[in-house]
C-alpha positions in Angstrom: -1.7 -11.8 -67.2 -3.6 -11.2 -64.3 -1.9 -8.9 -61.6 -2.9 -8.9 -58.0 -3.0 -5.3 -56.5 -4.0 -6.2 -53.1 -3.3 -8.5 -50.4 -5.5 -11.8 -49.2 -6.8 -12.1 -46.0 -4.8 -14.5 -44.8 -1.8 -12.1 -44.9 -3.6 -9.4 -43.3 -4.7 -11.8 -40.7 -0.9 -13.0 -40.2 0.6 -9.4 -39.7 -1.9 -8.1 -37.3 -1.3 -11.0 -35.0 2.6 -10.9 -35.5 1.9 -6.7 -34.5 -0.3 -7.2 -31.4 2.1 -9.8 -30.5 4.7 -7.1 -30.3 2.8 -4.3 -29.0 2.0 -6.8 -26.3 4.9 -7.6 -25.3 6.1 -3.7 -25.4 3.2 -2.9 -22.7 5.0 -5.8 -20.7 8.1 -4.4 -20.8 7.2 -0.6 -20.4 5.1 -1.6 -17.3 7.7 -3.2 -15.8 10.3 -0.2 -16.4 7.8 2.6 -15.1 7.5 0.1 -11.7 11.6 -0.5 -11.5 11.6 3.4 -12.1 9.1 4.0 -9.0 10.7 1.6 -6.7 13.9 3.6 -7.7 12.5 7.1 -7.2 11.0 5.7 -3.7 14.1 4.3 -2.4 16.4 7.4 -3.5 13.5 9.6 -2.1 14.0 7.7 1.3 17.7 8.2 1.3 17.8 12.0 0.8 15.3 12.3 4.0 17.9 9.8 5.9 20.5 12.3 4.6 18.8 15.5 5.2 17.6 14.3 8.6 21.0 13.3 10.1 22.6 16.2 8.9 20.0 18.8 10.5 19.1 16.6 13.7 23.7 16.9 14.2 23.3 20.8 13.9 20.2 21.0 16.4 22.2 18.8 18.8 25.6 20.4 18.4 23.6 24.2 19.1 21.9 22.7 22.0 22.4 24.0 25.5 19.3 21.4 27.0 18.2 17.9 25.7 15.0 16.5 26.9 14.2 12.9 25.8 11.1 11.5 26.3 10.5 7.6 27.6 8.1 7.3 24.7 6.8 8.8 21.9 3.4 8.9 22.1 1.0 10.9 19.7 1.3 14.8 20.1 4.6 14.4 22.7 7.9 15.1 21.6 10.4 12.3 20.8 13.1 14.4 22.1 13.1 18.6 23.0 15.9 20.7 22.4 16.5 24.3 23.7 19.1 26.3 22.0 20.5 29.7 22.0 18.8 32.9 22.3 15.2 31.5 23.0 14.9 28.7 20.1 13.7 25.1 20.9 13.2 22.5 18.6 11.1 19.4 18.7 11.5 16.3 17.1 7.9 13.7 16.5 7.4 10.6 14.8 4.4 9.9 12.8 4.0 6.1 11.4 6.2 7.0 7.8 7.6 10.0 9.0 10.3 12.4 12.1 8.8 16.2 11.8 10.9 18.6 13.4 9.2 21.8 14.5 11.3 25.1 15.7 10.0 27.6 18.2 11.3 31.0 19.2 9.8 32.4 22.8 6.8 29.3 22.3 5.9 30.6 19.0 6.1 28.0 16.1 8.2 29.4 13.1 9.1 26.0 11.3 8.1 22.9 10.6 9.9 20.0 8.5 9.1 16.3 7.8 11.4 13.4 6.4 9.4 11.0 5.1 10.4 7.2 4.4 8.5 5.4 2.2 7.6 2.6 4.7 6.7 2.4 8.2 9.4 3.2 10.7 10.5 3.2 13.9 12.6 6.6 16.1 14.6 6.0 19.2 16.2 8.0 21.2 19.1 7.7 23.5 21.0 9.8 25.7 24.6 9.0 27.3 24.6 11.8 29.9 28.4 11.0 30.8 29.6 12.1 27.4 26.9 14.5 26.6 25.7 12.3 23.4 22.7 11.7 21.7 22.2 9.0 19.4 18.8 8.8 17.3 18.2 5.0 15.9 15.7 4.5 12.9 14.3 1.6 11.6 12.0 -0.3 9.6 9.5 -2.0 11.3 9.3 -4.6 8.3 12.7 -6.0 7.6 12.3 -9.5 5.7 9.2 -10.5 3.0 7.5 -13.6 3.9 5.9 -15.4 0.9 4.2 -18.8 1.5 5.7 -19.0 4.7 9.2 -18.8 3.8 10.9 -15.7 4.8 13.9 -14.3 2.4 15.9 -11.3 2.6 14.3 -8.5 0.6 16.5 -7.2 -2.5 18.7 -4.1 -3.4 15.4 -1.7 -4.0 13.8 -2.4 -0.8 16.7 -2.7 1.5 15.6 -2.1 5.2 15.8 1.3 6.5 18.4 1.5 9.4 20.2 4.7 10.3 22.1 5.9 13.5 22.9 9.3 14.2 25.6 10.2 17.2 25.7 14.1 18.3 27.4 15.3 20.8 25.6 18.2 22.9 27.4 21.4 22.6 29.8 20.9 19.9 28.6 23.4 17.8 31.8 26.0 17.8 29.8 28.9 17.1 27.9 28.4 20.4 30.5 28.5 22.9 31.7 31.2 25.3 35.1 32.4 26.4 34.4 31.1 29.6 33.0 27.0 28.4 36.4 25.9 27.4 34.7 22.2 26.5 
């Protein structure tokens, strides 16, 4: 009787191809999941500065006794500057990915905070004077993909940035005198 104890080559041959075809399709798939989980961690990253800078640019506003905003935001002038109580001001700038708000007491820089986006963007600022509101627009500058001349609306994971904030100058209860009955 004559026993085989090892394997042909053939067979050895047949299972290393049948395992590289796995491990290469593994790489595939694992590279697309760490890219899905990026675009993810992006996009979520872009909505906590949205968040973060609506909620602080409503305080700043509301604990405003002055608003000055600027025509246009050019490079080192402030989008909009804010003077509040007790000798505090507060600027607001715009870089190309990026608002950085800088505080001040007496001229003397003390903070300085930057919401980033993940994409280029684009800070307005408007001021009704009649109802004492400020309203800060951002926005994308990029807001459709165009591939082989055919534009089409970009999906859920890159949905354009667009975010309005209204404030009302003053509002902030804390602030007010006896006397300012507004």
């Amino acid at each position: 009787m004559n026993h085989r104890r090892g394997i042909s080559l053939i067979e050895l041959i047949v299972v290393i191809s049948g395992v590289s075809v796995v491990l290469g399709v593994s790489v595939g798939l694992l590279h697309r999941v760490m890219r899905t989980q990026s675009n993810t961690r992006h996009f979520f990253d872009s909505e906590r500065a949205a968040m973060r800078l609506s909620g602080q640019f409503r305080k700043d506003i509301h604990a405003a006794s002055e608003v000055f905003v600027s025509d246009n935001s050019t490079e080192g002038k402030p989008l909009i500057h804010l003077t509040l109580h007790d000798g505090w001001a507060v600027d607001y700038f715009t870089s190309t990915t990026a608002v950085v708000r800088t505080s001040s007491k007496e001229g003397i820089p003390s903070a300085r905070e930057e919401f980033v986006f993940d994409r280029e963007v684009d800070a307005v600022v408007h001021q009704d004077l009649e109802a004492h509101a400020v309203v800060l627009s951002i926005s994308d500058l990029v807001s459709s993909v165009t591939l082989q001349g055919i534009s089409k609306p970009l999906d859920e994971r890159n949905k354009p940035i667009a975010l309005s904030v209204y404030a009302i100058k003053g509002r902030d209860l804390r602030m007010r005198t006896a006397e300012s009955p507004r």
